[in-house]
Structures are given as structure tokens and as C-alpha cells.
N, C-alpha and C positions, 0 to 999 in steps of 0.2 A: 504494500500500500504506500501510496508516496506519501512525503512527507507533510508539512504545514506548509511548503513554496511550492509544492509541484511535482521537487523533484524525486528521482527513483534510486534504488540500488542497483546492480547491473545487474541481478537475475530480473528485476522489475522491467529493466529497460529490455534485456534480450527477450522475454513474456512476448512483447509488443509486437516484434519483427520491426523496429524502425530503425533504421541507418542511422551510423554512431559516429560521431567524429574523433578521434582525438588527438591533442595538439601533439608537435614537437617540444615543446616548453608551457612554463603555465602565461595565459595571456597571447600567447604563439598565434599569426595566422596560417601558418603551416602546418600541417601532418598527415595523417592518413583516416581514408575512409574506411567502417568497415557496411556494409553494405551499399546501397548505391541512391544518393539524395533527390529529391527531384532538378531535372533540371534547366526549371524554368521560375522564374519569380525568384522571392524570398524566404529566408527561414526568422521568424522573430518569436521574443521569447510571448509568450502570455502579456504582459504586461506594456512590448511593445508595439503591439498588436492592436493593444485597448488606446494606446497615445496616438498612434498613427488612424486612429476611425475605423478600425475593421478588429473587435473584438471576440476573442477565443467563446465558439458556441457551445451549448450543452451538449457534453457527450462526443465533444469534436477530440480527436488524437491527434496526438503530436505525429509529426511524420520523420522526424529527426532527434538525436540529441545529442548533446554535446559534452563530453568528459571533463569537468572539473578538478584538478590534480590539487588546488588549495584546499581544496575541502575537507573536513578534518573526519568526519563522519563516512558510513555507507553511502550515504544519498550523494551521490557524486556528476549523476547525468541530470542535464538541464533541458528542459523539454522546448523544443521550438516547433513553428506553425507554419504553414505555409501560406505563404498570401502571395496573389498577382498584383502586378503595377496597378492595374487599375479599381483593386480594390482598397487602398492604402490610400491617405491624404500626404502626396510627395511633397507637399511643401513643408508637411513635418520634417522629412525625413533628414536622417544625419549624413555627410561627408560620403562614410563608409555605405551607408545602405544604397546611397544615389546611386554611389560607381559597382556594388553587384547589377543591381537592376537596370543600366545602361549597358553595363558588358554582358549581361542577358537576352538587351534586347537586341545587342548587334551577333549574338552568336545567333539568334532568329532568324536575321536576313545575310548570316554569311557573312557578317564583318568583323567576325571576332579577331582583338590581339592576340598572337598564341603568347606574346611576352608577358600580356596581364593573367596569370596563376592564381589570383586572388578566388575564394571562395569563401562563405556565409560562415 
């Protein structure tokens, strides 16, 4: 059962079947995946989900999570949602969220940079 924020244990998180991230470092945007994320839109957490205008539904699953290595407890995977460009209010959005869902939308029509490696 997850915890008081959401989050899960890894038997919790492997239960789910949702694709797992986890960094090369803590804070890292680097590592490996272990199953395979979606790959279009974005992953946000619950919370900015509810900021951005398109708020986590009843009964909605996480479709990702993301391995927390500060974490001092079991509950170490952070559960994220997936939302499209255009269900998110983008003028919320941060620096970093612009530039996934840009270099998303240019792998859409074939313009993607193979030098931007950047991932959610």
C-alpha cells in the first residue's frame, strides 16, 4: 500500500507493471530504463499535474516511476502521470518541462536532435 505521498516500495511499484526509471546519481538526469515509458507527452508527478490544470483522476495509474536513492525508507518510487501538450496549461510550465514536450513534438514530425538525450 503506498504511502501518505503516493509513493510505493519496489514490490509495490513492480505489482503495477509501470516502467521505472532510475538515475545514475541522486538528482541525475541520466540512467536507465527498466521497462519502456510512453513516448509521447509528459510524465509529472501528482501534484504537478494538479499546478499545471490537468489533475491526477480517481483511480487513474501512474504509468511511470521514478527511483528515489535519498530516500531513507522502503517507499523509494515516485509515481508520475502522463499528460499530452495539450492537456497541461504550458504557460505554467517550467524551463525543463517546455524542452521535453518540444523535443517531443519535433520527434513527431521527424525533427528530432539525436544530441538532445534529455528524458522526463
Amino acid at each position: 500500500m503506498p504511502n501518505a505521498k503516493g509513493w510505493r516500495t519496489r514490490n509495490e511499484m513492480m505489482d503495477t507493471g509501470a516502467a521505472c526509471f532510475i538515475p545514475d546519481a541522486p538528482g541525475a538526469l541520466t540512467g536507465r530504463w527498466q521497462g519502456s515509458p510512453p513516448e509521447d507527452g509528459i510524465m509529472l508527478t501528482r501534484g504537478r499535474c494538479a499546478e499545471l490544470g490537468a489533475p491526477v483522476k480517481d483511480r487513474e495509474y501512474p504509468v511511470v516511476f521514478i527511483y528515489r536513492v535519498q530516500t531513507k525508507d522502503d517507499y523509494r518510487y515516485v509515481p508520475f502521470y502522463h499528460r499530452q501538450a495539450h492537456e497541461i496549461n504550458r504557460k505554467k510550465t517550467n524551463y525543463l518541462e517546455e524542452r521535453v514536450l518540444q523535443r517531443r513534438e519535433n520527434e513527431e514530425v521527424g525533427k528530432g536532435d539525436p544530441s538532445d538525450i534529455l528524458e522526463a
